[in-house]
C-alpha positions as CSV (number, residue, x, y, z in Angstrom):
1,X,64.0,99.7,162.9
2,X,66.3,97.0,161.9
3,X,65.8,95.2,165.4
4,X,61.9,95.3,165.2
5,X,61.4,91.9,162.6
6,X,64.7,90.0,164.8
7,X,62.5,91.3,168.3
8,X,59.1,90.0,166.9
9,X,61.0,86.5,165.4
10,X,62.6,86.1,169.0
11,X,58.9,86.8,170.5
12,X,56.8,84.4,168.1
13,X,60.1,82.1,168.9
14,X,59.8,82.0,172.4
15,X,55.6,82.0,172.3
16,X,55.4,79.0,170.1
17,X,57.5,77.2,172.5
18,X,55.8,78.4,175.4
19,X,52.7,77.6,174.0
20,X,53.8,73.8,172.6
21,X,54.9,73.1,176.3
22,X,51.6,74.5,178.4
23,X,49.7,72.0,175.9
24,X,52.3,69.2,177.4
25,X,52.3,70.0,180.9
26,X,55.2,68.6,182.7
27,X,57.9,67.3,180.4
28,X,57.6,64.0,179.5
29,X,61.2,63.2,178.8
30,X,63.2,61.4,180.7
31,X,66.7,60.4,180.4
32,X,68.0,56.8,179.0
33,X,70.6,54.9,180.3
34,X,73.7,55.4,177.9
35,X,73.6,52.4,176.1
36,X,75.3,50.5,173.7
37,X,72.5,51.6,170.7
38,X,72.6,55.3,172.0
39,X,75.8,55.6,171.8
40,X,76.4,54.1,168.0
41,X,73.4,56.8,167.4
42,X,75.3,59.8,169.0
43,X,78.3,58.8,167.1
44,X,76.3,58.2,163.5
45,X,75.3,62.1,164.0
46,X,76.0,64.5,161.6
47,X,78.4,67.4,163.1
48,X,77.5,70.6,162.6
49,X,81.5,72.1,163.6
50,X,85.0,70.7,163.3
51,X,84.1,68.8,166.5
52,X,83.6,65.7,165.3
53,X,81.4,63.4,167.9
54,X,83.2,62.1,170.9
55,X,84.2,58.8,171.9
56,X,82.2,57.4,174.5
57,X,84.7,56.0,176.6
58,X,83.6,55.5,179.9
59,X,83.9,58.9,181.0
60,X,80.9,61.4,182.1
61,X,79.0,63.0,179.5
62,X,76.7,66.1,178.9
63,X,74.4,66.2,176.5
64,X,72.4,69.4,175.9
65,X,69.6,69.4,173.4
66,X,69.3,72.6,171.6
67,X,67.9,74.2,168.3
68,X,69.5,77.5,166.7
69,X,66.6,79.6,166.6
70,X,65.8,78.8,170.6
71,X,66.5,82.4,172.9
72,X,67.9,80.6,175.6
73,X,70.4,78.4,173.8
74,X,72.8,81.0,173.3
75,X,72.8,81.7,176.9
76,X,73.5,78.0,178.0
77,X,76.1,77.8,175.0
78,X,78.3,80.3,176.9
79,X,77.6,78.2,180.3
80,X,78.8,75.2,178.5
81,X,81.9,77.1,176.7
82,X,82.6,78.0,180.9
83,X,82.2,74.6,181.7
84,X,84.0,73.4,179.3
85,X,87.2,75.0,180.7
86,X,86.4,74.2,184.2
87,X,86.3,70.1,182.9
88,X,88.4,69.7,179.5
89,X,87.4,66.7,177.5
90,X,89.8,64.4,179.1
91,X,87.3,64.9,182.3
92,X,83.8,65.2,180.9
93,X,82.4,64.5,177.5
94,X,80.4,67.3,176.2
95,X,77.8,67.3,173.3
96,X,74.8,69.2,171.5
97,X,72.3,67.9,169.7
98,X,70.1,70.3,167.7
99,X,66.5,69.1,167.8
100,X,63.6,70.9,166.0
101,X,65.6,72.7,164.0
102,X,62.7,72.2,161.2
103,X,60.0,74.1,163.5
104,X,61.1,77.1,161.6
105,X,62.3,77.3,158.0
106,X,66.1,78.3,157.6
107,X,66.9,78.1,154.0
108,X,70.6,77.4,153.5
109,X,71.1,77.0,157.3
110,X,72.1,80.9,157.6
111,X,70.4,80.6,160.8
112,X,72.5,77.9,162.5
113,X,75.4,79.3,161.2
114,X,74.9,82.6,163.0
115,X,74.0,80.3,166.0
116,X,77.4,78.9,166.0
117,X,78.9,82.1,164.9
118,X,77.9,83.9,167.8
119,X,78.0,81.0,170.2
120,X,81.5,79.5,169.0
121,X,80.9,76.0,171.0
122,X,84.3,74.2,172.6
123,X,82.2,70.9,171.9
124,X,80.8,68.5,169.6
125,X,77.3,70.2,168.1
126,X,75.4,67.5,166.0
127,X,72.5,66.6,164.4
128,X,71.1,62.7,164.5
129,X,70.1,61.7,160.7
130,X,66.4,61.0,161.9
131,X,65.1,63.2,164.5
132,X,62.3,60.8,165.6
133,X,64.5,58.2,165.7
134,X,66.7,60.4,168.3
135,X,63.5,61.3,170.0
136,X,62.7,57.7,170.9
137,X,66.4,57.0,171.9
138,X,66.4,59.6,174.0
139,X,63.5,59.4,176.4
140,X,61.0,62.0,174.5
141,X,62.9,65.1,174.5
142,X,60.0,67.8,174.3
143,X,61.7,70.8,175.2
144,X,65.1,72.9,174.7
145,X,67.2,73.1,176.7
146,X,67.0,69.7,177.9
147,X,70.3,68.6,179.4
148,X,71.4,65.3,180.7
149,X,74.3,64.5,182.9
150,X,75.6,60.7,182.7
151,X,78.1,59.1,184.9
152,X,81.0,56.8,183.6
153,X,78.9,54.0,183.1
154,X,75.8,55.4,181.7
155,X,73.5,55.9,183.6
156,X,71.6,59.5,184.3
157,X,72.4,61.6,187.4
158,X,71.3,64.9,186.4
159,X,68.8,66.8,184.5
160,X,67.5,70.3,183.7
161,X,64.2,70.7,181.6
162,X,63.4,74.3,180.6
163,X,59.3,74.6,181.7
164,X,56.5,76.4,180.6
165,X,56.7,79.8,182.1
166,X,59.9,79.3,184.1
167,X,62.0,82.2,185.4
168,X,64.6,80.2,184.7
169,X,65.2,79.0,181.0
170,X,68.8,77.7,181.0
171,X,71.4,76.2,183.5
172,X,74.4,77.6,184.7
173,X,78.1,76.5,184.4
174,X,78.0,77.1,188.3
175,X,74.9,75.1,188.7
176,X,76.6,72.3,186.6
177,X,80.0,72.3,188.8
178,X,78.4,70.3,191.5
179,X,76.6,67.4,189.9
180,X,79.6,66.6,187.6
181,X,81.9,66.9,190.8
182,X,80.2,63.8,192.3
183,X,80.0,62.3,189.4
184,X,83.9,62.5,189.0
185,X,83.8,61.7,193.0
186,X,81.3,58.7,192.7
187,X,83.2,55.0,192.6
């Protein structure tokens, strides 16, 4: 019995995003080039764990977009956590940015802290100050997970979108090990 209201809060969860992303079609984001203005903003964010934001030095970045209350979230928090140790920070910059957090009331943040309880991120998890601003700066994120890949000098090389009624909801640390590789490979 006590798994029946967390079961139907997963399922109304998962429908309301389902059903906010068959009224979008196809995503409409689209990653930015790393620019001097998105990075002052990913460094202005708010972090959510001792990880405080990165310095964005020149080196390839990841940036996941995320809320706590999203079911495939935790799943691509433990990818990242094994990519992570395949590429330490020295090699690849690594951040989440929790987005539409406010879709669904969490009173004292409980929720976000079980969501890092359970997840335990190895990187910088953070919150912009204004969420539309962060929406405009980075190409009209309209779905988690939305993850970009950046090369050392900022601009996009790959991305995963979750889609409405996808099999697959979350990328892979093994998916991941490629496109960073020729990124680290690329002059």
């Amino acid at each position: 019995m006590p798994r029946e209201p967390k079961t139907l809060f997963l399922m109304t969860c998962l429908l309301a995003v389902t059903m906010a992303a068959a009224a979008h079609g196809q995503s409409k984001a689209r990653a930015p080039v790393l620019d001097a203005e998105l990075k002052q903003a990913i460094n202005a964010m708010q972090p959510l764990t001792a990880t405080p934001p990165p310095k964005l030095t020149g080196k390839p970045l990841l940036i996941t977009f995320f809320a706590s209350w999203c079911p495939p979230c935790r799943p691509e928090f433990a990818e990242l956590n094994a990519l992570r140790r395949l590429f330490p920070p020295e090699i690849l910059t690594l951040v989440a940015i929790n987005l539409f957090e406010g879709h669904f009331e969490d009173p004292g943040g409980v929720r976000m802290k079980r969501f890092l309880g359970t997840t335990v991120p190895d990187f910088a998890v953070l919150r912009p100050r204004s969420e539309a601003e962060a929406l405009r700066l980075f190409g009209n994120v309209d779905r988690i997970p939305t993850l970009y890949l950046y090369d050392g000098s900022g601009r996009p090389r790959h991305t995963f979108i979750h889609q409405p009624d996808a099999a697959k909801t979350h990328i892979t640390a093994a998916e991941l090990t490629q496109p960073i590789q020729n990124v680290l490979a690329a002059p």
